[in-house]
PLY file of the C-alpha trace (Angstrom):
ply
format ascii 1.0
element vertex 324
property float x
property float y
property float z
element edge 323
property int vertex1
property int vertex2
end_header
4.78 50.25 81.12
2.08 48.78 78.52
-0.84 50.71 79.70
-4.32 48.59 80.38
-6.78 49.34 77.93
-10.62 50.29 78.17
-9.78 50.60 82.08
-11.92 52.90 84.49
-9.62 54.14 86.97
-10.57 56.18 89.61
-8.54 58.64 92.39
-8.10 57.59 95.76
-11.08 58.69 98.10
-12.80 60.12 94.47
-16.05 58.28 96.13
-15.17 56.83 99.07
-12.78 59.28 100.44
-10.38 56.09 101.31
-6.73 57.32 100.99
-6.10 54.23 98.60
-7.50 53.33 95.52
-10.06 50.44 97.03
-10.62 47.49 94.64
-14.32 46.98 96.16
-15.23 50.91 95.50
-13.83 50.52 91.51
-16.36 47.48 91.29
-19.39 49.39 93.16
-18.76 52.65 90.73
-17.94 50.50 88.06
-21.15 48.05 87.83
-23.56 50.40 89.95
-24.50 47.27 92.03
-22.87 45.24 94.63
-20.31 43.13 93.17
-19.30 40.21 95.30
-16.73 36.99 94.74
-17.69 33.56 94.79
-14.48 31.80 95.89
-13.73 27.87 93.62
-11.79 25.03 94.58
-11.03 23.46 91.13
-9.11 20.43 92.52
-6.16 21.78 90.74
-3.08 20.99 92.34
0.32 22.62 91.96
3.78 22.12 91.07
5.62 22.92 94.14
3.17 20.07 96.03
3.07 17.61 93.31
7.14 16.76 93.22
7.59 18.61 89.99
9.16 21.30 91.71
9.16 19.71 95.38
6.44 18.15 97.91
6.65 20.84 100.71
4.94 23.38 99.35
5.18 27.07 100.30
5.52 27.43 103.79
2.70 29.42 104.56
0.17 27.40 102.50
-2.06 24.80 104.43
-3.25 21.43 103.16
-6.58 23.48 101.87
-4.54 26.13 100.05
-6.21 29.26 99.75
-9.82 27.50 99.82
-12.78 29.48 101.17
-14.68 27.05 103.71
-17.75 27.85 101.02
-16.05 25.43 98.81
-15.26 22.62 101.56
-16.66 19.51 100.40
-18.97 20.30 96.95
-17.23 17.98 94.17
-19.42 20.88 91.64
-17.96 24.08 90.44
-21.64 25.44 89.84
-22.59 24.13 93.84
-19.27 25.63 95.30
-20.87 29.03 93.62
-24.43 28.71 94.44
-23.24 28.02 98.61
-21.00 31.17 98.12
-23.70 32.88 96.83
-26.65 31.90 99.47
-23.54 32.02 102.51
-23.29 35.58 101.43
-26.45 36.79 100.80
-27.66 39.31 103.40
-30.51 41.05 101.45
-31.96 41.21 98.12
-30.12 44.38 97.03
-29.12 44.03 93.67
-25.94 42.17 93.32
-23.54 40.43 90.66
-20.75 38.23 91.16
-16.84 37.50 89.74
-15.94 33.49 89.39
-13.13 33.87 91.42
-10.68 30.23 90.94
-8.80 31.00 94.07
-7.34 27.36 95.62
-4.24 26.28 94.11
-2.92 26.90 91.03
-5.48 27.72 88.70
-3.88 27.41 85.50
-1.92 24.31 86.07
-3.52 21.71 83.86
-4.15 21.38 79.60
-5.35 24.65 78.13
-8.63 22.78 77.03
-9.51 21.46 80.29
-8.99 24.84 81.57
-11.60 26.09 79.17
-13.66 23.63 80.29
-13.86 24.96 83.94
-13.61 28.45 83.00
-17.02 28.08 81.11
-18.44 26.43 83.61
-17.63 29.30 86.08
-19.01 32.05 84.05
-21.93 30.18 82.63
-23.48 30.58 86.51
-26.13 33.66 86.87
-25.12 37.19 87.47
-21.67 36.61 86.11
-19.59 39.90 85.75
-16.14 38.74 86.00
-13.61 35.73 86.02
-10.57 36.22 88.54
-7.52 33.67 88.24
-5.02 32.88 90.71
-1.86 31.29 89.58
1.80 31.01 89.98
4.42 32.77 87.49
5.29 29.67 86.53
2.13 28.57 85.39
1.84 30.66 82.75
2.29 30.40 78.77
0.77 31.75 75.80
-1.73 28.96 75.32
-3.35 29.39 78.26
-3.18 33.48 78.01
-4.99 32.55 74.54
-7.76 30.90 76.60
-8.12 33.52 79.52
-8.29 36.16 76.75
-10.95 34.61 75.43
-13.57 35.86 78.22
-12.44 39.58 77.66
-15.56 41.69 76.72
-16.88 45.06 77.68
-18.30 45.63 81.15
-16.46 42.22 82.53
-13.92 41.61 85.12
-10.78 40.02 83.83
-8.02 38.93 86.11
-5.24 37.21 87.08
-3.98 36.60 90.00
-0.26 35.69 90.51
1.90 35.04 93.98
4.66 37.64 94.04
4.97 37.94 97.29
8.52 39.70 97.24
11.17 40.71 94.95
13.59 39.21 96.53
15.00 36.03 95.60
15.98 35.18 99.14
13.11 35.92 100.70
11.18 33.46 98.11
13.43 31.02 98.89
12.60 31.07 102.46
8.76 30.95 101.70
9.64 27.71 99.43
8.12 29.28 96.32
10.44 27.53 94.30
10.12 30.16 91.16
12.27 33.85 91.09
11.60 37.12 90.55
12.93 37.19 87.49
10.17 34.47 86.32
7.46 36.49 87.62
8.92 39.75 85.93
8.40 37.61 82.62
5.38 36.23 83.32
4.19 40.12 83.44
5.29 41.28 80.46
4.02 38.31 78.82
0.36 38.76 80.34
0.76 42.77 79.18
0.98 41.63 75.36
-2.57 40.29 76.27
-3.81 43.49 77.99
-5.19 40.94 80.87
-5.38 43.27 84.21
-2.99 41.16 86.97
-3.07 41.30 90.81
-0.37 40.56 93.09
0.26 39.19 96.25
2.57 40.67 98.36
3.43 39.57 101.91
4.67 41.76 104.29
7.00 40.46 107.13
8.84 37.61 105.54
11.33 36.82 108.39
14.76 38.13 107.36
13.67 41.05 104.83
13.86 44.38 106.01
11.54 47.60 106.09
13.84 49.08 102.91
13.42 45.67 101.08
9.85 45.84 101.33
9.74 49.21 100.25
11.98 48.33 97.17
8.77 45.70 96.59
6.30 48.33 96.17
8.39 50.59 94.01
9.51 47.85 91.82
5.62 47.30 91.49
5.28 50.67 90.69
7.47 50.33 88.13
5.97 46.88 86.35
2.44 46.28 84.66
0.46 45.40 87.48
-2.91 46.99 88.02
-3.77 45.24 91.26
-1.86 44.22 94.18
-3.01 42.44 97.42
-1.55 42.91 100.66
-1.14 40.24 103.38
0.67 40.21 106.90
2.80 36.91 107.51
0.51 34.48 109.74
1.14 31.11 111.34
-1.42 28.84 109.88
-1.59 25.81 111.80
0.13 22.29 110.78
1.96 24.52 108.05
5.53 24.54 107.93
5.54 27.77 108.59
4.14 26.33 111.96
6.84 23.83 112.99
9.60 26.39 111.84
7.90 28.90 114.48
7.34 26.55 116.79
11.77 25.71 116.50
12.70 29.60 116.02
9.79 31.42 117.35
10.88 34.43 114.98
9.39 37.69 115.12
6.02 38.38 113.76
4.97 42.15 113.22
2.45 43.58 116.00
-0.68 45.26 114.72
1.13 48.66 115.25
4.14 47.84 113.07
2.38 46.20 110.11
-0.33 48.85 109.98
2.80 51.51 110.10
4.40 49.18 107.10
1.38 48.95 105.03
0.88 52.78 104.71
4.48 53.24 103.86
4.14 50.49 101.20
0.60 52.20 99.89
2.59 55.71 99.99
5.30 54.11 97.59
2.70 53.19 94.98
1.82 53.86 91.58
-1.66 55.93 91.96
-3.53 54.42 89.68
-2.86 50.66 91.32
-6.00 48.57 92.64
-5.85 47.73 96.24
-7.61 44.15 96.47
-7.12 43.50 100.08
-4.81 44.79 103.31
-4.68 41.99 105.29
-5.10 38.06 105.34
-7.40 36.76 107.32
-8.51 33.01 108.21
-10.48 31.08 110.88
-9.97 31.33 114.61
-9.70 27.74 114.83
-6.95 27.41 112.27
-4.52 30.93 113.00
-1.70 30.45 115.32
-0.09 34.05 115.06
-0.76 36.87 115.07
-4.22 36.96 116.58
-4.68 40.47 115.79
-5.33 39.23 112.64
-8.60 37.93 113.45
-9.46 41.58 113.73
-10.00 42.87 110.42
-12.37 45.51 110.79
-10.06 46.71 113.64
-6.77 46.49 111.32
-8.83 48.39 108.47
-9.77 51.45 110.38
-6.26 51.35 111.97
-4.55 52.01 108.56
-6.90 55.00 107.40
-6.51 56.27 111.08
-2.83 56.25 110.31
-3.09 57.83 106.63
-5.59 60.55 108.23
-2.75 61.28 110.96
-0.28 61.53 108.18
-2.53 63.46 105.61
-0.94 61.36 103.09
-2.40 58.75 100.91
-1.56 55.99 97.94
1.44 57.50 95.65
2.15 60.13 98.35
5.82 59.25 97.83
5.59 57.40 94.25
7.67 59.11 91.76
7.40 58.19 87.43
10.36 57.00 86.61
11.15 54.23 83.49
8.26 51.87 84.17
8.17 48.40 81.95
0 1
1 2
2 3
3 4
4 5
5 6
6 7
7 8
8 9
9 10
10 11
11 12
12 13
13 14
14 15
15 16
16 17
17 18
18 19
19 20
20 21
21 22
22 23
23 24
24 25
25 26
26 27
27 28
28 29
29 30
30 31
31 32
32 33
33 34
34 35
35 36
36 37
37 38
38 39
39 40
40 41
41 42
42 43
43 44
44 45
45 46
46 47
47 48
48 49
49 50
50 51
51 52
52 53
53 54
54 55
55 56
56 57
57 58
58 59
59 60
60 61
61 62
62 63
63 64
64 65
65 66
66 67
67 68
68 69
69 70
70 71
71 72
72 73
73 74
74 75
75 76
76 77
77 78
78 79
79 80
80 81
81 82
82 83
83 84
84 85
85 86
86 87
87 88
88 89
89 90
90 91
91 92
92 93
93 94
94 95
95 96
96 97
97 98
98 99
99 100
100 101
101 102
102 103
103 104
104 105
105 106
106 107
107 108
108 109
109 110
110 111
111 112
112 113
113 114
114 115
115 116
116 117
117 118
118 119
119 120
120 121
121 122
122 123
123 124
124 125
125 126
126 127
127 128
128 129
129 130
130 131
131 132
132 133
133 134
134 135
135 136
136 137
137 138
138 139
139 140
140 141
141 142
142 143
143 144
144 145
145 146
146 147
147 148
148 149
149 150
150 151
151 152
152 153
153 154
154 155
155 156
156 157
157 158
158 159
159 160
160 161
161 162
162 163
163 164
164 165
165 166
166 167
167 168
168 169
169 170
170 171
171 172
172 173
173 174
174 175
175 176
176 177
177 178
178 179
179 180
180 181
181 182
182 183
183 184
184 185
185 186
186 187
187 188
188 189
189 190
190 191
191 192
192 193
193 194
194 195
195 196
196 197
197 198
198 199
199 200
200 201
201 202
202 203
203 204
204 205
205 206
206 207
207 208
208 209
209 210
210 211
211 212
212 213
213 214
214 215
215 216
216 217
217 218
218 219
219 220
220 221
221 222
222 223
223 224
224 225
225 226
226 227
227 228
228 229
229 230
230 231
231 232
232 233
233 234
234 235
235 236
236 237
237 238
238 239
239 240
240 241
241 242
242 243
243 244
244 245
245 246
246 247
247 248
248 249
249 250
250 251
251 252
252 253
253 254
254 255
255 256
256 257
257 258
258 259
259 260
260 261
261 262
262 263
263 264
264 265
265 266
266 267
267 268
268 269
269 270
270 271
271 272
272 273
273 274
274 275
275 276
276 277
277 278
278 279
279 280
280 281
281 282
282 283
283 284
284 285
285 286
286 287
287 288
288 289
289 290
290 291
291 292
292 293
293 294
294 295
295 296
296 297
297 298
298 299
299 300
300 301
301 302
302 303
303 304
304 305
305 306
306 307
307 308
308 309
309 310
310 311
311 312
312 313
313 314
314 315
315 316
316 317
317 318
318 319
319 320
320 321
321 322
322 323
């Protein structure tokens, strides 16, 4: 594995005495501050919605994308920030921000309009990082010249790119319309950059199995990633996701069996891994299933309750073998 450079990593629970290595506890001992993100719709769009790769879409992705509701209806890339910033405000305790470009796919457009919104992004007060999601797909060396660019000391660099399973058939049933093998590439390609990625995985794809999943996290383990966010499969309504439940009315995972799944993941991988997030989450008014997802404080203290019962924690079962 091409090793990140210049990186502060830090041991599970070094600070926090979390069982995982806790994306939010690296920024706090990191930057001595609070260090928040301030989500940006872009208007990009993206090429499984536009008909270069189909119309549908992935079938867990709503009309909005991946929007925050900060960013619902501000045209401005500086006014989307500025409402993120007062919305989550809640005291005047020193705090600095990442330009997070989180709806759609962030990289799909000319490398100099790209720099364009980048600068924009970063230009906005308190600045400390620039975070990137993306699709494998979506990514070339022109545009890894651009997001290079912004690398300097004490900044947050990242991108962001939808794995969400190694398995080709599993992405075929989400409608990613991209493989594996793509996103393998596109990691390798981002490592000759030394650009920090994050992946999404989600857990409970119908069809895939406990051992498949588990073969996700230790192919992870294996690959250049240095972040990885987790997310349960939820029903978002007028998704397709939502008329093919509403036809098959599959099984989802309870609260019990993903938080049982996510620590078996976590014990499967590589220490030094980021965890950005262990659960999706989205409005009352817009989930369908599972509502114990609108519980997230609840599903957070369920998975260290499990890890404590254990006594095991992140790379509990991770063993160094030939990573890339």
């Amino acid at each position: 594995m091409q090793k990140q450079k210049n990186r502060k990593i830090f041991n599970p629970g070094k600070w926090s005495g979390k069982p995982y290595n806790f994306f939010g506890d690296y920024l706090a001992a990191a930057y001595s501050c609070r260090v928040l993100k301030l989500p940006i719709d872009a208007g990009f769009s993206c090429p499984n919605r536009d008909g270069t790769l189909s119309f549908d879409g992935c079938v867990f992705c709503s009309e909005e994308g991946s929007a925050s509701p900060t960013t619902g209806g501000l045209s401005s890339i500086a006014d989307q920030m500025l409402n993120a910033k007062n919305t989550f405000r809640r005291s005047e305790k020193d705090t600095k921000y990442i330009a997070y470009f989180q709806a759609f796919t962030n990289t799909y457009a000319p490398p100099e309009k790209l720099k364009k919104l980048y600068d924009e992004a970063v230009n906005f007060p308190d600045i400390t990082g620039l975070m990137i999601g993306t699709r494998p797909d979506c990514i070339n060396r022109e545009i890894l010249e651009v997001i290079s660019s912004y690398k300097k000391e004490n900044f947050e660099l990242w991108i962001e790119l939808g794995l969400q399973s190694v398995h080709d058939k599993s992405l075929e049933n989400l409608n990613r319309q991209h493989t594996f093998k793509q996103t393998d590439d596109a990691l390798i390609m981002i490592a000759e950059y030394n650009i920090p990625v994050c992946v999404h995985v989600i857990l409970g794809i119908p069809g895939e199995t406990w051992a498949e999943m588990m073969e996700t996290a230790e192919t992870i383990s294996k690959l250049p990633v240095a972040g990885v966010k987790l997310h349960h499969l939820h029903i978002i309504k007028d998704t397709p996701l939502a008329y093919i439940y509403e036809k098959e009315q599959f099984s989802l995972m309870s609260l019990k069996e993903y938080v049982s799944t996510v620590c078996d993941f976590i014990e499967r991988l590589r220490p030094d891994i980021l965890i950005h997030r262990l659960m999706g989450d989205r409005m009352e008014e817009s989930l369908l299933q599972p509502k114990w997802g609108l519980h997230k404080g609840t599903v957070l203290q369920a998975i260290e309750d499990e890890f404590s019962r254990r006594c095991t924690f992140q790379g509990f079962l991770y063993t160094e073998g030939d990573e890339k």
